[in-house]
C-alpha positions in Angstrom: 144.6 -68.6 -24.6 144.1 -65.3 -26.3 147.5 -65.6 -28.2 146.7 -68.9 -29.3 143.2 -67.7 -30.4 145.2 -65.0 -32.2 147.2 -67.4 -33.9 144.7 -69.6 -35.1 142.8 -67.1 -37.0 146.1 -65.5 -38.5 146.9 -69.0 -39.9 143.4 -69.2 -41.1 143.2 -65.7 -43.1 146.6 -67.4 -44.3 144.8 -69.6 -46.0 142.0 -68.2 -47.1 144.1 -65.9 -49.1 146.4 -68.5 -50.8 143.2 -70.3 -51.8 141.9 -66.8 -53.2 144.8 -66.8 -55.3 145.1 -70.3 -56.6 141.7 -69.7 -57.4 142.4 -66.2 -59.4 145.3 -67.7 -60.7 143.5 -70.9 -62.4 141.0 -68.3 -63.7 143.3 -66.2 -65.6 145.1 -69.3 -67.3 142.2 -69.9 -68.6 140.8 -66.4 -69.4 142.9 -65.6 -72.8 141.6 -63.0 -75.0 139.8 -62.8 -78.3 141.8 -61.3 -80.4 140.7 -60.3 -84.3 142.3 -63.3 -86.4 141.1 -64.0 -89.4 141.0 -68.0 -90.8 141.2 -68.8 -93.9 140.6 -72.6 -95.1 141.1 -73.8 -98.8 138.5 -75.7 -100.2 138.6 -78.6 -102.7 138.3 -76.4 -105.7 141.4 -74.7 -104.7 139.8 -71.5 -103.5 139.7 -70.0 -100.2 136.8 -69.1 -97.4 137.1 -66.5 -94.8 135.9 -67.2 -91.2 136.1 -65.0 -87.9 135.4 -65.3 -84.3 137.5 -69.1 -84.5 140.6 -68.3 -82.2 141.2 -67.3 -79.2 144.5 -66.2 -77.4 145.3 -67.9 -73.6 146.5 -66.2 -70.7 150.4 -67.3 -72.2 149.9 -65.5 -75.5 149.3 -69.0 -77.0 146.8 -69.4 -80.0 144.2 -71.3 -79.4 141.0 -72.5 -81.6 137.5 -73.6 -81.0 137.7 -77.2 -81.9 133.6 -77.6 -82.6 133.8 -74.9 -85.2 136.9 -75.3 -86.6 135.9 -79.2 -87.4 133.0 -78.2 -89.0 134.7 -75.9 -91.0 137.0 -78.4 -91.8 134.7 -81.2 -92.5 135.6 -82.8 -89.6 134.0 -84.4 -87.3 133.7 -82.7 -83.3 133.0 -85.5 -80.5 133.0 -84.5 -76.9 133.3 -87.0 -74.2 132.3 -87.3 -70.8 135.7 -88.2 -69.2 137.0 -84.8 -70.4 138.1 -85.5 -73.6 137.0 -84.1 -77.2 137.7 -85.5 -80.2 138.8 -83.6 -83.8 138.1 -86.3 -86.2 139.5 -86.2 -89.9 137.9 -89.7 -91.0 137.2 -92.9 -88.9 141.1 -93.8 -88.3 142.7 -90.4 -88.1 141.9 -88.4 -85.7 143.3 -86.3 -82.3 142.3 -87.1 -78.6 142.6 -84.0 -76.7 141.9 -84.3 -72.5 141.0 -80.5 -71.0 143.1 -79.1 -68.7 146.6 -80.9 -70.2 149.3 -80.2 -73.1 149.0 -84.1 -73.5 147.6 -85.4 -76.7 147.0 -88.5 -78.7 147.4 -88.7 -82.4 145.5 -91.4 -83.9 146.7 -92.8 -87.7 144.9 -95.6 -87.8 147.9 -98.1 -87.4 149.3 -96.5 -83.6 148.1 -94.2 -80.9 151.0 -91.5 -80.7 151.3 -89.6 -77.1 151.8 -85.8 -78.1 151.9 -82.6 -76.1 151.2 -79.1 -77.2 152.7 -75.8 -76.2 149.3 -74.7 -74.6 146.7 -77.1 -72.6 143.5 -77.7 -73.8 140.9 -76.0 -72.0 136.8 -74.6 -72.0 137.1 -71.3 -72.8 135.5 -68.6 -70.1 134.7 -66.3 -73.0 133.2 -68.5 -75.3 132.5 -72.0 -73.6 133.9 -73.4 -76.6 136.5 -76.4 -76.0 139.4 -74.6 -76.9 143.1 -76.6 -78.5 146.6 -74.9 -79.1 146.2 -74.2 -83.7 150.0 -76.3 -83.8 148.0 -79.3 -82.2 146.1 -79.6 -85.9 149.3 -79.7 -88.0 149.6 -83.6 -87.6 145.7 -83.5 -89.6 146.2 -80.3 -91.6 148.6 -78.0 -93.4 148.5 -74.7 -92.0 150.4 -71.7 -90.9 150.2 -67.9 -89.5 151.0 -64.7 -91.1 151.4 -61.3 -89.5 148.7 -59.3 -91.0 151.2 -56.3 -92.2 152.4 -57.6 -94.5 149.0 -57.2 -96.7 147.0 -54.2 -97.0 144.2 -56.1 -97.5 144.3 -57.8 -94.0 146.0 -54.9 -92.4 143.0 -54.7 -89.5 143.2 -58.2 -87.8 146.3 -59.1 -85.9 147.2 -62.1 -87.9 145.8 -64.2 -90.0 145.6 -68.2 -90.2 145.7 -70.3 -92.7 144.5 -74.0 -93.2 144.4 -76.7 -96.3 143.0 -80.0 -96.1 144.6 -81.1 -99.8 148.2 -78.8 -100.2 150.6 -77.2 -98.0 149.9 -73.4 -97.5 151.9 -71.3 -100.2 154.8 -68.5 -99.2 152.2 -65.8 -99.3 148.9 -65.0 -97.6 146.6 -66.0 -100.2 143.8 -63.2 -100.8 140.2 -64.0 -101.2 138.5 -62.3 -104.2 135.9 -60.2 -103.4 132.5 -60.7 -105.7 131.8 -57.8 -107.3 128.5 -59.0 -108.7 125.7 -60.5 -107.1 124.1 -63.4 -108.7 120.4 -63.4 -108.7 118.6 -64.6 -106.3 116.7 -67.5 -107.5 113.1 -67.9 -107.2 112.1 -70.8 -104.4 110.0 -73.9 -105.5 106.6 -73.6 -103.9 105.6 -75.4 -101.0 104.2 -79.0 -101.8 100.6 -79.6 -100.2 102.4 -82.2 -97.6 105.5 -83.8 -96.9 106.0 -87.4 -96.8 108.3 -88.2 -93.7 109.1 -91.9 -93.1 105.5 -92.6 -94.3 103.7 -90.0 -92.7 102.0 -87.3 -95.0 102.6 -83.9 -93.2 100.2 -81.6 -94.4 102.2 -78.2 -95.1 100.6 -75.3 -92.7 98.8 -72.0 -94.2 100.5 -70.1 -91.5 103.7 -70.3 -89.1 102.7 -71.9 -86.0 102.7 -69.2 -83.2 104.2 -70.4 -80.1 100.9 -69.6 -77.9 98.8 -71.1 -81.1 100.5 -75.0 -80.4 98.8 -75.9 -77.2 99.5 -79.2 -76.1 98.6 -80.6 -79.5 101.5 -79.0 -81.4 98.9 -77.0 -83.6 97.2 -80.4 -84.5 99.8 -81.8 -85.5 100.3 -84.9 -82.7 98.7 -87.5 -84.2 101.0 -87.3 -87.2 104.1 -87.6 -84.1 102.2 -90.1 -82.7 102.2 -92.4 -86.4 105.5 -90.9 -86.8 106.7 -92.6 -83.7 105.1 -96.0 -84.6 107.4 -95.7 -88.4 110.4 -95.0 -86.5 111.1 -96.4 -82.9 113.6 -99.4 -83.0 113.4 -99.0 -86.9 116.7 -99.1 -87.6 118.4 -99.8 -84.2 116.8 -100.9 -81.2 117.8 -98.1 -78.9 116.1 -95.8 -81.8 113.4 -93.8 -80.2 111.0 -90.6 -80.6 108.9 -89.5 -77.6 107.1 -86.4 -77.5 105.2 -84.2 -75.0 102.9 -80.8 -74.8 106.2 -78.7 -74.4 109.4 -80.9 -76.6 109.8 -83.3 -79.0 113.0 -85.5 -78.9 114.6 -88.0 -81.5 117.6 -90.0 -80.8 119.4 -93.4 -81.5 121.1 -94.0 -78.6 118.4 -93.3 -75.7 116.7 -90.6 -74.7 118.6 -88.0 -73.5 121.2 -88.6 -75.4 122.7 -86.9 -78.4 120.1 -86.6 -81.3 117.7 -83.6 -82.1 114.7 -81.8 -80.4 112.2 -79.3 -81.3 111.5 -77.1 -77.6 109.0 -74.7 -77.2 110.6 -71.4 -75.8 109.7 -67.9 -74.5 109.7 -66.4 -78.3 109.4 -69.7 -80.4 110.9 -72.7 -80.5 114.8 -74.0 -80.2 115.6 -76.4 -82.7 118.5 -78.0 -81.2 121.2 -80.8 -83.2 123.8 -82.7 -81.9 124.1 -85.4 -84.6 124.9 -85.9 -88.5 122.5 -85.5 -90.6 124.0 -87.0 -93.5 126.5 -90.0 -94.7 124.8 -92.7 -93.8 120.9 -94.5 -93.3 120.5 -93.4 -89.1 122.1 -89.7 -90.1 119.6 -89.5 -92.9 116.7 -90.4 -90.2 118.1 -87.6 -88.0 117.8 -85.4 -90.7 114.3 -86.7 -91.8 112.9 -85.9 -87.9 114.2 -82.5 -88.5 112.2 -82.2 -91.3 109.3 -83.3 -90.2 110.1 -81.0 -86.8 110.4 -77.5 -89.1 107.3 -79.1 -91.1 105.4 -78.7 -87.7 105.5 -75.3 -86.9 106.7 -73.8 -90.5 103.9 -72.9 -93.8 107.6 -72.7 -96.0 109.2 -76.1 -94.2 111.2 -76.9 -97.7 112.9 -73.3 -98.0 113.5 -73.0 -93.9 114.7 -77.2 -93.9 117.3 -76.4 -96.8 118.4 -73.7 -95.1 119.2 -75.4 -91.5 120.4 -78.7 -93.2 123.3 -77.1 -96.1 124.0 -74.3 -93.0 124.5 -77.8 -90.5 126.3 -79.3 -93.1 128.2 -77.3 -95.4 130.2 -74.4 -95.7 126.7 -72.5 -97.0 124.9 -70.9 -94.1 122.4 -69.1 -95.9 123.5 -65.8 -93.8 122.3 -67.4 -90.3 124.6 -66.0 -87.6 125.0 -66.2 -83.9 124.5 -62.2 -83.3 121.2 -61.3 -85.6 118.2 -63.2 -86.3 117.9 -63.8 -90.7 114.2 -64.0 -92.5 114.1 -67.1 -94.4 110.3 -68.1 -95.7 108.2 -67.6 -92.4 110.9 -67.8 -89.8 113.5 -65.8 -87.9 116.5 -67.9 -87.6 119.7 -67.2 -85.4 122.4 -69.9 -84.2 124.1 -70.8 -81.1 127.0 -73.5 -81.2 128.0 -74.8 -78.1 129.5 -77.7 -76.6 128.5 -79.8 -79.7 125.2 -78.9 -80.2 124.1 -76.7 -82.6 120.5 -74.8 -81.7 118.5 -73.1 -84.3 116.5 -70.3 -82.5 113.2 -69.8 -84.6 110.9 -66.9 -84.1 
């Protein structure tokens, strides 16, 4: 009985240590590194634009990219799915169907769905949490190619560089972006209407910026406006369209809530100003993007300045210096940025 007893346990510390190591092992293959590559993306005047912090390398030395940021650096569009799948959309029939976890793709032209594999599997990053896809998985939506960064001075301390063009193939050499030696002006901002008119409701604009332990349940006074701003909008333009607020959130989305849209959350510092949306291109996009304003308008005495500054930064290739490491001062805020997972949160202090 004892040497069966003896037995037993052997075969269970067996095991135990081969689960141990399938377990270290699927950790590391999806560990990677990030490693200093610089992207560079041409834009439609034929220029290019600098970016950092977009790649990653996997455990196999593969290159991989974040796909959120790199659509929206791309002017593409970033869908994540709840069957494991995200989505890199170049327009409403082109587009690539990646499913975490596999080198299995599909490439979608609009006429067929093409099966694909890439060198690497897609995977969430441990690093990051980014949804991360091998950069040769892009070529059948982009042009692009890598350089070894040697063979420039200029990008002699990264460890390669990548390059990406919507409109021409990418030229024999690593193009070099042109440093601006001179600073235009900073132009002077507009001031501050008296109010704002959101989707028929007048917004008054604040003398001060709302201080997180200042907006009480009421939101500073401003809840009856949410509560005539919910009448104006709920099932306005689709049924499912809805805006419910509380003492400590207020949430806007199309499709239910709980669901993507936007929100406006009172936090330990401020507020969290979170997006997961468009906010331009079409009539329920430009109602996102009115609810934003009229969410910045609540707590904000600048909301013009601070709105222009979170929409072109959501939007476009202009992000008015707002980062994910340091907190920027635009009118009477403190901004800062975290992408993650398709939803982009403005942290405002």
């Amino acid at each position: 009985m004892r040497s069966v007893h003896k037995k037993s346990i052997i075969i269970l510390f067996v095991i135990l240590l081969c689960f141990i190591y399938v377990d270290i092992n699927k950790k590391e293959a999806y560990a990677g590194s990030e490693n200093n590559y610089l992207v560079l993306i041409q834009q439609k005047n034929g220029f290019w634009k600098e970016y950092t912090n977009l790649i990653e390398t996997s455990n196999n030395g593969y290159l991989m990219i974040k796909a959120f940021r790199i659509s929206k650096a791309l002017g593409f569009t970033y869908e994540k799915n709840s069957n494991g799948t995200f989505v890199i959309q170049k327009s409403d029939t082109i587009y690539n169907t990646y499913t975490k976890n596999t080198k299995d793709f599909t490439y979608t032209n609009g006429a067929v769905d093409l099966s694909k594999m890439a060198p690497e599997k897609a995977y969430i990053s441990k690093l990051s949490d980014y949804n991360l896809c091998q950069i040769n998985s892009l070529n059948t939506l982009v042009y692009y190619k890598c350089f070894n960064s040697a063979v420039v001075d200029e990008y002699s301390s990264y460890d390669g560089i990548v390059c990406f063009s919507k409109y021409n193939d990418i030229p024999e050499s690593v193009p070099i972006v042109e440093t601006k030696h001179t600073k235009d002006p900073t132009p002077t901002p507009e001031p501050e209407p008296s109010s704002l008119n959101i989707e028929g409701v007048e917004f008054p604009v604040r003398a001060d910026f709302l201080a997180k332990d200042k907006a009480l349940s009421d939101w500073g006074g401003a809840a009856i406006l949410w509560s005539e701003l919910e009448q104006e909008v709920d099932c306005k333009i689709i049924k499912s369209t809805n805006l419910c607020f509380d003492s400590n959130r207020i949430e806007f989305t199309h499709l239910g809530i709980g669901c993507d849209g936007v929100s406006l959350t009172k936090a330990d510092k401020g507020y969290n100003l979170s997006i997961s949306v468009k906010l331009y291109g079409s009539v329920v996009a430009d109602q996102n993007a009115s609810i934003v304003k009229a969410m910045i308008a609540t707590i904000s005495s600048e909301p013009s300045l601070v709105y222009e500054a979170v929409f072109e930064s959501f939007t476009t290739n202009e992000t008015h210096g707002i980062n994910e490491d340091t907190f920027v001062i635009i009118g009477d805020c403190k901004l800062k940025v975290n992408m993650k997972d398709g939803i982009v949160t403005y942290f405002i202090r």
